[in-house]
N, C-alpha and C positions, 0 to 999 in steps of 0.2 A: 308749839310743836306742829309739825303738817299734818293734816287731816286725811284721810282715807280716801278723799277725793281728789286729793291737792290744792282744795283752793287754800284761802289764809286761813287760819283762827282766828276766829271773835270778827269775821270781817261784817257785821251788823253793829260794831262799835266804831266810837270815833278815835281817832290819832292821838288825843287828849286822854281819853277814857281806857286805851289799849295801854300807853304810856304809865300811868297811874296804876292799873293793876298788874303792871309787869313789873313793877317799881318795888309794890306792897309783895310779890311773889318772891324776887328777889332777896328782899330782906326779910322775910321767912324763910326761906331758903334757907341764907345765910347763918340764921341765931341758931336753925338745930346743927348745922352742920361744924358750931365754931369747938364744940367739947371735940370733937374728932382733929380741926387741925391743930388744934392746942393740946395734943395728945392727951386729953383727961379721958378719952373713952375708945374702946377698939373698934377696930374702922370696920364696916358689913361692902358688901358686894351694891347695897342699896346706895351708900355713902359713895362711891368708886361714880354711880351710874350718875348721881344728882352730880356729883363733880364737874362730870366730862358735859353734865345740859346746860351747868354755868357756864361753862368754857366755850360752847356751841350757840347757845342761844340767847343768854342774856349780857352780851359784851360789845352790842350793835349800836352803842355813841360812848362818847369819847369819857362821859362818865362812867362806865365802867371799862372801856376798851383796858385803860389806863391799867387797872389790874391781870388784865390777861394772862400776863407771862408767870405771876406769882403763883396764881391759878390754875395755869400748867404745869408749872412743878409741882403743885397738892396734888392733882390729876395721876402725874405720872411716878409720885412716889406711893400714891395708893393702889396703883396697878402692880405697879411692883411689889409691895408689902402683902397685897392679898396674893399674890403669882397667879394669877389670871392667866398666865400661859402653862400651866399644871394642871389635869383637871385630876380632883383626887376622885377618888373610888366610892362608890355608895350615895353619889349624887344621880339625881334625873336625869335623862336626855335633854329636858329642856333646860334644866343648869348648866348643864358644859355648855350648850351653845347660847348662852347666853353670857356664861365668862367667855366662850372663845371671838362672841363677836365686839363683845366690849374691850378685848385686849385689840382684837383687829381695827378696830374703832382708833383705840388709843396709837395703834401704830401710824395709822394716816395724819391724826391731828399732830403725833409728834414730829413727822419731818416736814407737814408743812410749815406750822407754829417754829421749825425751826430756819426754813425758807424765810420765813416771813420776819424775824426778828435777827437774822442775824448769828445763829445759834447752833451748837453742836448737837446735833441730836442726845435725846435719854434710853429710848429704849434701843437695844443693840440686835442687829439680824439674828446672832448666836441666840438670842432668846425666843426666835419663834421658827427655830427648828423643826421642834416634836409637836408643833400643836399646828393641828387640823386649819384648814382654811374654811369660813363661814359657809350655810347652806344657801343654797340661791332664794332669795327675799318670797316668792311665789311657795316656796314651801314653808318656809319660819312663816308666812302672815296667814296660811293655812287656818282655817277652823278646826282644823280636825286635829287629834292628837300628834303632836309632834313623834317623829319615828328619827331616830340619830341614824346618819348613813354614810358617816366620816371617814368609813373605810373606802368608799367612793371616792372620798376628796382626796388632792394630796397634803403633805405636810408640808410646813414651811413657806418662803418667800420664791414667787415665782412673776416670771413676765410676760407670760399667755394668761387670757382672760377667758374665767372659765363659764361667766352669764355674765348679761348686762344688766347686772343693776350695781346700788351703791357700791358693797363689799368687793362683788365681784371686778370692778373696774376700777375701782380707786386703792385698793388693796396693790395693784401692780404698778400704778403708776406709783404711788407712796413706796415702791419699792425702785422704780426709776427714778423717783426724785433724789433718794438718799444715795446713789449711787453717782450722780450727776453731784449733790453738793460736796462728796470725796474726792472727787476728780479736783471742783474747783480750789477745796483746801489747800488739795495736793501741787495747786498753781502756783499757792502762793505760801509752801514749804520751801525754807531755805536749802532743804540738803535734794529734795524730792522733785521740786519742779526745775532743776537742773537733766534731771533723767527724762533725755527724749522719748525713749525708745520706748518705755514703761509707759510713758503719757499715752503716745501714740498706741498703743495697746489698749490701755484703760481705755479712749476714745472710738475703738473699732469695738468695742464690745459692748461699749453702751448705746451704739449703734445698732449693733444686731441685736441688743435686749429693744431698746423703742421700736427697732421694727418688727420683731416678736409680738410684743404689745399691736401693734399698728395690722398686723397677718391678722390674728385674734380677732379680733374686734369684727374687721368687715367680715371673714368667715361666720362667727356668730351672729353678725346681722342677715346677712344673705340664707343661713338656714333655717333661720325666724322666718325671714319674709316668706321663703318658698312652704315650710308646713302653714303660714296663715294665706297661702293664697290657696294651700289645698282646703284649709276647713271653710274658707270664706267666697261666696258668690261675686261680693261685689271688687274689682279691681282695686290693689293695695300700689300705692306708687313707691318707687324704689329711689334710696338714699343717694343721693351723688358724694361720692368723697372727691372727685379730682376738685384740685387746687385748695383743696381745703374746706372745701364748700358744701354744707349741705341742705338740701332743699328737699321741697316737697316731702316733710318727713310723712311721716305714717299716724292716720286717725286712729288706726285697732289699737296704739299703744301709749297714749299723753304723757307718760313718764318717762319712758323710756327715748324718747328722742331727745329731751332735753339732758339728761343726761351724758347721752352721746356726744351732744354739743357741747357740754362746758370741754369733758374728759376729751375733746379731738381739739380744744381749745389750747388745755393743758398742756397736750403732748406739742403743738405746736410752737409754746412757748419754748418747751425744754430744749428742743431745738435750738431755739434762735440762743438757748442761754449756754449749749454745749457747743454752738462755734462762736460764741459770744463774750460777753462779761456779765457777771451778776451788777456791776453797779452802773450806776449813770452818767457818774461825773469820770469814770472812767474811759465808758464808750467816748465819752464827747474829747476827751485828750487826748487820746491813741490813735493817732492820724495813721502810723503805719497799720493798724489793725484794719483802718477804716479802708484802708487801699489795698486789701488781702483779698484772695476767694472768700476766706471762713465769714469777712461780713457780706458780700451777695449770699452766700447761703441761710446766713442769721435774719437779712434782711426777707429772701423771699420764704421764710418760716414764717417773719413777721408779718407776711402782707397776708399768708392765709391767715393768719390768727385775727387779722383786720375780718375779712372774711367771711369767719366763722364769728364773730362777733355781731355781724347785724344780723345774721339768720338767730343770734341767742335776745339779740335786741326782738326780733319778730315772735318768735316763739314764744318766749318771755319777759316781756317789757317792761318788770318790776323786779327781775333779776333775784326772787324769791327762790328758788330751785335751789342754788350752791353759792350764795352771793356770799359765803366769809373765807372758802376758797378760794374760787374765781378774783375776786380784789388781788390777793397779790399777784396773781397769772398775768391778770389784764394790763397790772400799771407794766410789769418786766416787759411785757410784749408792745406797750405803746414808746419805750425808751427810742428806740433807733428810730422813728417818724418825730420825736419831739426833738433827738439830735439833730436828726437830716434839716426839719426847717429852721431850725435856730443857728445851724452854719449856715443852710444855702439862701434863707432871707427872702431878697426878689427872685431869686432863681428857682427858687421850690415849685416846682409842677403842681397842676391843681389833683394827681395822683396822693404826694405826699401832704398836701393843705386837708383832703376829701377823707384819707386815714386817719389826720389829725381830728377832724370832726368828727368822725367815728366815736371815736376815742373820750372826745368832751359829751356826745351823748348819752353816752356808758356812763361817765362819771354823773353828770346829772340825773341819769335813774338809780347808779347808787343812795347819790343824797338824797332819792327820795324815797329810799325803803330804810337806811342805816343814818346817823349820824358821827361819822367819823372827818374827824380834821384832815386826816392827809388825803383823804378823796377832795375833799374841796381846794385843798390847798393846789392838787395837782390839776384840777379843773381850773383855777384859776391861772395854773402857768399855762394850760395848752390854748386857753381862751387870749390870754397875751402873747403866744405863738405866731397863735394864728392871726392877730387883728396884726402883730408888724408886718408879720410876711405880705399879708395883701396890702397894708401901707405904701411898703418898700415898692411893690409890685406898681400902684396907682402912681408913685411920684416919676418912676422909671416911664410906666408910660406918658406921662402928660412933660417931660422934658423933649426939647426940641433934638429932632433926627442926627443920629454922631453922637450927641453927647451922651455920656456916660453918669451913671450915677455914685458915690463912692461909698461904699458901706462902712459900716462901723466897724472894728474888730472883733472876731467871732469869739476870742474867749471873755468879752465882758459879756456875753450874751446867754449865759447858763444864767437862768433864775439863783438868788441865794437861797431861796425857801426851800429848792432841792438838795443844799448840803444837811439840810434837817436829816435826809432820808437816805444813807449810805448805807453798802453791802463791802465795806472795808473792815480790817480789821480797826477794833477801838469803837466800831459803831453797832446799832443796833437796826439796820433794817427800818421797820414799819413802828420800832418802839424809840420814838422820838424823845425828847426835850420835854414834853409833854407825862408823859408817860415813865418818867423817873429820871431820867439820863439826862445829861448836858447839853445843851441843844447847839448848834454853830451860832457865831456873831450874825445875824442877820444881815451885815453890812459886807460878811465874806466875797470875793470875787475869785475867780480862780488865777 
């Protein structure tokens, strides 16, 4: 779990010796908690908490990745079963807000878990009507007795951010994202994505919800900044959001900037996935999409998310902060730079080659804080991306003046290791072959 400082846990231990007693933690974990999934004994709000720290923290290599999704369903029918969006009467203050941040909790992990596999969300908006939104983190970590002030907060799902920390920003976007994976279902409804009119609606609104989101944010940044330049002497430097990019964050606050970044990361992705596609072998076959406004707009969402990715590489170079989020952000937002150079070959500019290397940075500090396959697997495709493109580039130039070089055909040139990892129907997203499911022939081409 993160420390009070934020560096790591047990970081005086080795990689061997961390592994081994996360292993033994695990499988403690797991023996008290099996009478509860095997219905021999009634589930506690304790049971509900250890759940969601399986689900959170110990599912970072591929030996236990693999269970994830099962894991998430014990998660979210124990949230359910306790109704953790109910607070009853004659409980503390500090028990409501500790079911209500647990249910808030369980809401974000559900629509990303379902971003990231492929999957219909479990918990439904209609279920977090009546129930309060969490208190901002600076008062829950308080020393002092907890005072309930919910009548402050509002109820329900909303797309203004109302403090920058966990709850408060990822509570919205987890409410952006589920509204963006309705849209895309609705794309690909037979009676539904026939109705333009409806589309185009649904798409102007989730427009003005991320830019809701997007107001929020810098507003609550810029009123931070100005009360800490009034309690503080020494000059605080101010966040740059144009082009995506943010710099010179701020020393008074180490958390809080990195946060900022994953969640301006996020939103950027959502972007390029609501004038976009969710899959990849999609992007790469839809030539008329590719020749639309809607991909210059996916594309220049995508180059901020490049962007804001090495200021999250500078910030945090172990990618410790939000790395089981962030993963599936990153790989959706590096799709259209791994298309662009696997059609354009020698033609790829060293813009779209420099993104792509981005891209393979990112994945090699993943593998070296998590061990998961499809990170590696997709570092292995952008790392063979990139070694043809500059190939293709080398043999172009060393051919005598006139002549021309001939390329190969762009559609053998989708890696097969990416049919592993589709956002189609029949498939599961990030829950591969591996991971229970059928995996594609290896020898697939498109």
């Amino acid at each position: 779990m993160p420390t009070v400082t934020g560096d790591p846990p047990l970081a005086h231990l080795g990689q061997a010796d961390r592994t081994r007693l996360r292993n033994a933690l695990h499988t403690a974990s797991l023996d008290l908690l099996a009478p509860v999934y095997l219905n021999q004994a009634d589930a506690t709000f304790d049971d509900a908490l250890a759940t969601y720290m399986l689900c959170s923290v110990t599912t970072s290599d591929d030996a236990h990745h693999k269970y994830l999704p099962h894991r998430l369903a014990c998660f979210f029918f124990l949230v359910q079963q306790l109704q953790l969006n109910i607070l009853p009467e004659g409980i503390s203050a500090e028990e409501k807000e500790e079911r209500r941040r647990l249910w808030w909790n369980a809401y974000i992990v559900d629509k990303h878990s379902s971003f990231s596999f492929n999957m219909r969300p479990t918990l439904a908006e209609s279920e977090c009507r009546f129930i309060h939104r969490p208190c901002r983190d600076e008062i829950w970590e308080n020393d002092k007795d907890f005072v309930d002030e919910e009548t402050e907060r509002p109820q329900g799902l909303g797309y203004e951010v109302l403090s920058l920390d966990w709850c408060g920003i990822f509570v919205a976007l987890a409410a952006i994202l589920s509204d963006l994976l309705e849209y895309h279902y609705l794309l690909q409804h037979p009676t539904f994505s026939t109705k333009t009119d409806l589309l185009s609606v649904l798409r102007s609104t989730l427009e003005h919800n991320m830019a809701t989101f997007e107001k929020s944010v810098r507003e609550l940044h810029v009123r931070k900044m100005r009360a800490s330049r009034a309690g503080a002497s020494a000059a605080i430097s101010v966040m740059v959001w144009d082009a995506g990019q943010l710099r010179d964050l701020d020393t008074e606050f180490p958390s809080e900037p990195k946060l900022l970044l994953y969640a301006w990361h996020m939103l950027h992705c959502m972007y390029t996935l609501l004038y976009g596609k969710l899959d990849p072998v999609d992007i790469f076959q839809d030539t008329e999409w590719l020749l639309s406004n809607d991909f210059l707009l996916a594309a220049e969402h995508a180059d901020k998310c490049t962007k804001v990715t090495v200021q999250i590489l500078r910030l945090d170079p172990k990618l410790q902060c939000c790395y089981r989020m962030f993963g599936t952000y990153f790989l959706h937002s590096s799709f259209i730079f791994l298309v662009l150079a696997r059609k354009l070959r020698q033609s790829a500019d060293d813009y779209i080659l420099n993104s792509c290397r981005t891209y393979l940075r990112t994945l090699e500090a993943f593998a070296a804080t998590v061990n998961i396959k499809y990170q590696k697997t997709f570092a292995r495709v952008l790392q063979d991306t990139i070694s043809k493109c500059v190939e293709a580039q080398n043999q172009q130039q060393q051919l005598p003046d006139g002549s021309r070089i001939v390329a190969a055909p762009a559609d053998d040139w989708l890696d097969p290791e990416i049919l592993n990892y589709r956002w189609t129907a029949g498939h599961g997203g990030l829950w591969n072959g591996e991971m229970g499911r059928q995996s594609e022939a290896k020898n697939r081409r498109l």
